[in-house]
N, C-alpha and C positions, 0 to 999 in steps of 0.2 A: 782390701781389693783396690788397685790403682784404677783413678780413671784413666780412661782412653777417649780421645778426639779424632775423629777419622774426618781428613780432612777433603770434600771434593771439589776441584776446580769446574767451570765449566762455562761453556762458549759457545752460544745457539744449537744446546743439544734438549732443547725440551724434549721429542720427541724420544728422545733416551735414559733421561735423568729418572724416571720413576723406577727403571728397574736396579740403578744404582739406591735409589732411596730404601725399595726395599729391601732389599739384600742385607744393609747396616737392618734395618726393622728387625730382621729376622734373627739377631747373633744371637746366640745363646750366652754371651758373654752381659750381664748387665751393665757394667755401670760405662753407657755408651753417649757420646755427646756427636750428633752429626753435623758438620760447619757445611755449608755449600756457600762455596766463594764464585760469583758471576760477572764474569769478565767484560762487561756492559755486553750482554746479549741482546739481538734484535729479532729474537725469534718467538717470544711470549711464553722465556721461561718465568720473567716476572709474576702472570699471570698463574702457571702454573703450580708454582710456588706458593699460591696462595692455601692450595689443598692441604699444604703439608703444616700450617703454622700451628705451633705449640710441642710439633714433632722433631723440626729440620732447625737448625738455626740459619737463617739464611742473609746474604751480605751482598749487596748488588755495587757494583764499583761503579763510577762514572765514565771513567777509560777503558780502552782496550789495551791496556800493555803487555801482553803474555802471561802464556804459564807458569813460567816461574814464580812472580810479584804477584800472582792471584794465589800461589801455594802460601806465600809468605804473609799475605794478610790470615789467611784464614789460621796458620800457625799462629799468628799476635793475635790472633782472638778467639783464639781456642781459649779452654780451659783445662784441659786435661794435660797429667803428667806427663801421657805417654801422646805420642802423634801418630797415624796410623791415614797413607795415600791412598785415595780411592776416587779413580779418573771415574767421569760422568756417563761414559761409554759402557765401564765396566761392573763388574758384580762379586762380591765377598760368598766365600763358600758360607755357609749357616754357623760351623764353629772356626770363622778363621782366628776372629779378636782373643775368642779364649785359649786357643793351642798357638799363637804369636805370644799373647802374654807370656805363657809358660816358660817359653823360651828366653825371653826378654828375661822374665827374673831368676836365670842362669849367672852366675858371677862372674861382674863385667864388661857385660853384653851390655850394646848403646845402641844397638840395632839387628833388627832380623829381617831378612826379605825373605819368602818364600817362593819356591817353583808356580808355574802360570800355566792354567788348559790355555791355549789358543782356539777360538773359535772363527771359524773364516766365514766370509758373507755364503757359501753356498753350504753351511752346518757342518761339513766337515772338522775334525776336533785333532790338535797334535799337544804336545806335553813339551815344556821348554825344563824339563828336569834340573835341576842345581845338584849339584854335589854338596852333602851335607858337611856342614863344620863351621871353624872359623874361619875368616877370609881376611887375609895380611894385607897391609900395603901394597905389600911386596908383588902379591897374586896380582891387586887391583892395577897396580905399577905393569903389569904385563898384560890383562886383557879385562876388561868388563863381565866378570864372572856373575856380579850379579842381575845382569841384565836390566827392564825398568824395573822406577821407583817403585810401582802400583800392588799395593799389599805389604810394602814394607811399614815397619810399626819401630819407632825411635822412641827414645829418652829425650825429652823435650829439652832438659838443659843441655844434651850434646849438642842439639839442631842448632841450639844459644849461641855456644862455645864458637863454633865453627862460622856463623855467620850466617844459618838459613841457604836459600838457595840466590844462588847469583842473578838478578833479573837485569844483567846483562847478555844472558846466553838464551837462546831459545832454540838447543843443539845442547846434547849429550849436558845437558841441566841437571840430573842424575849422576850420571857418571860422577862429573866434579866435585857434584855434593860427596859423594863415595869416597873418593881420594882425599878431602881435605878432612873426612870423619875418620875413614882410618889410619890415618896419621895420628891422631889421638888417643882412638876409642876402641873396641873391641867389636867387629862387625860378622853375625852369623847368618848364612846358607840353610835356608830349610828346603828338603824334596820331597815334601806332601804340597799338592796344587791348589793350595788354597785361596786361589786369585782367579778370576774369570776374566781374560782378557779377549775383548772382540775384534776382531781386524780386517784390514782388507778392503774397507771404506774408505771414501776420500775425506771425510772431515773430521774423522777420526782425531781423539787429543792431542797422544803421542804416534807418529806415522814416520817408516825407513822415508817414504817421500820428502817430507816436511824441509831433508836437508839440502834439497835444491835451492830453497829460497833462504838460506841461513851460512851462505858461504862465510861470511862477516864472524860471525858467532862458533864459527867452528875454529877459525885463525884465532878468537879472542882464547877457544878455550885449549888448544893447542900452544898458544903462548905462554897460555897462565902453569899447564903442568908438564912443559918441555924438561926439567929438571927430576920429576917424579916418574915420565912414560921410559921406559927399557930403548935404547934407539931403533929395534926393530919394529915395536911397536909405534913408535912415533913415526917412523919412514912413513910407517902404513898406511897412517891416518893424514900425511903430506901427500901419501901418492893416489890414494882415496878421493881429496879434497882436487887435486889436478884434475883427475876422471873427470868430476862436477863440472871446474870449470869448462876444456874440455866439451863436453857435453851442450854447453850454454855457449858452444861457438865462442868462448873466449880464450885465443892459442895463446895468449901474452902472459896472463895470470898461469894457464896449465903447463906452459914451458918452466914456469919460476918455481909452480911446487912439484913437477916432476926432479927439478935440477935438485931443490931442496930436499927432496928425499934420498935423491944418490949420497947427497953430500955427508947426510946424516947414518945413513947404512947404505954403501956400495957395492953391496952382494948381492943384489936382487938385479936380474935379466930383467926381467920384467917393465921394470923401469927404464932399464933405457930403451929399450924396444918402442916404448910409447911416447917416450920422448921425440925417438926419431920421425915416429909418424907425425904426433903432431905439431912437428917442425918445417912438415912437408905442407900440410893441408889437411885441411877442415874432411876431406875429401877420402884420403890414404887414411890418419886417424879412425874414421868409421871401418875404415876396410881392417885397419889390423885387429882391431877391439870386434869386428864381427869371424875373423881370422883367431883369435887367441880363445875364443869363450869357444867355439866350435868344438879349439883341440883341445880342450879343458873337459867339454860333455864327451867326449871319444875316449879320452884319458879316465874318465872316472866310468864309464860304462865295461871298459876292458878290465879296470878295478874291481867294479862288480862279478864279473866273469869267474 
């Protein structure tokens, strides 16, 4: 039996970490080592932590430097072969470790993610399904198929190979890990929801929010895999990042990755449409972007029909 190190980051979420703890408590898979790596919290996870000792291993950092470099300590101090993420927000079905292993010691496999229940703040419950298999470069080169990290389970020497996670991104930190492992390694899809993922909170680990304040880290990781994204896919994530700025009332930065995304795939309206607005003003920009999503809910409603 391999061991397994599930590794949880976490950032003034005492108030949520117990039901992360117990969830690993509960695996049916034995041979389980839990790291909890804490991002210098000021919320008296310290203190809470105290319940758990001889159970949690637990590792209190002196800085606050992100997600990423708190996954990566708790990776260097794991001790398990295998590596297995589990955000402090969220929860492990009872047999996830044992049916991930399974999979993992399929020939070749360096990694496996599974499908995620989503649970939103008012209990409502949806299924982020995956389509089961292997997942290429090539797929990963076209779109983020395997959505977050959270419940994915790795071969510790792949995570090696590749260089762990970039703690220079704090923005699609995943994703890149994704693309720079399957370029090497063999990376599998599973669609049983063995991940409990809660959302819809503001202080949430991983949050679609989070990427207003990370414009920086999106260009860095845009840079780093403009060779490996498809150009339609990379237009995307240009014309994406414009919106943002944009958004933050800055036309100077949103005119340059709207122009950047023509420049890179020219077939999309879209784009220039926005560009022309926010050429114009802070003002017409709101109007077209409150104008386009309109005819977008009308277009998909008549869809439904």
């Amino acid at each position: 039996m391999s061991s397994v190190s599930i590794i949880t980051p976490t950032y003034n979420h005492a108030h949520l970490l117990s039901r992360a703890i117990l969830s690993v408590r509960n695996q049916t898979y034995e041979d389980v080592e839990h790291v909890v790596v804490d991002d210098a919290s000021t919320d008296g996870t310290a203190e809470l932590m105290t319940r758990y000792d001889g159970q949690v291993r637990y590792i209190r950092k002196e800085e606050n430097d992100g997600l990423s470099e708190t996954r990566n300590v708790g990776i260097r101090r794991a001790s398990g072969d295998r590596i297995l993420f589990l955000d402090a927000d969220d929860e492990l079905e009872a047999d996830a470790v044992e049916s991930l292993v399974e999979y993992l010691d399929g020939e070749g496999i360096a990694g496996v993610v599974p499908s995620k229940m989503k649970v939103e703040t008012d209990g409502s419950v949806r299924y982020n399904i995956s389509r089961e298999g292997v997942v290429s470069a090539e797929d990963l080169c076209e779109e983020n198929v395997l959505g977050g990290i959270g419940g994915g389970i790795f071969e510790r020497g792949a995570l090696e190979e590749v260089g762990l996670f970039d703690p220079e991104l704090r923005h699609s930190e995943d994703y890149d890990l994704y693309l720079r492992l399957a370029e090497k390694f063999s990376l599998y899809a599973v669609d049983r929801p063995l991940y409990v993922h809660y959302t819809g909170f503001d202080d949430q680990l991983t949050s679609d929010r989070g990427h207003y304040d990370h414009r920086e880290s999106i260009r860095r990781f845009l840079q780093k895999h403009e060779d490996r994204m498809t150009a339609y896919r990379l237009a995307e994530r240009y014309y994406n990042l414009a919106h943002i700025c944009a958004r933050q009332d800055d036309a100077e930065e949103a005119i340059r990755e709207f122009r950047r995304a023509i420049a890179i795939f020219p077939f999309r309206p879209p784009y220039y449409y926005y560009l022309a607005a926010t050429k114009a003003g802070a003002k017409r920009y709101k109007t077209a972007r409150t104008v386009h999503e309109a005819a977008r809910e009308w277009g998909s409603t008549i869809t439904r029909r």
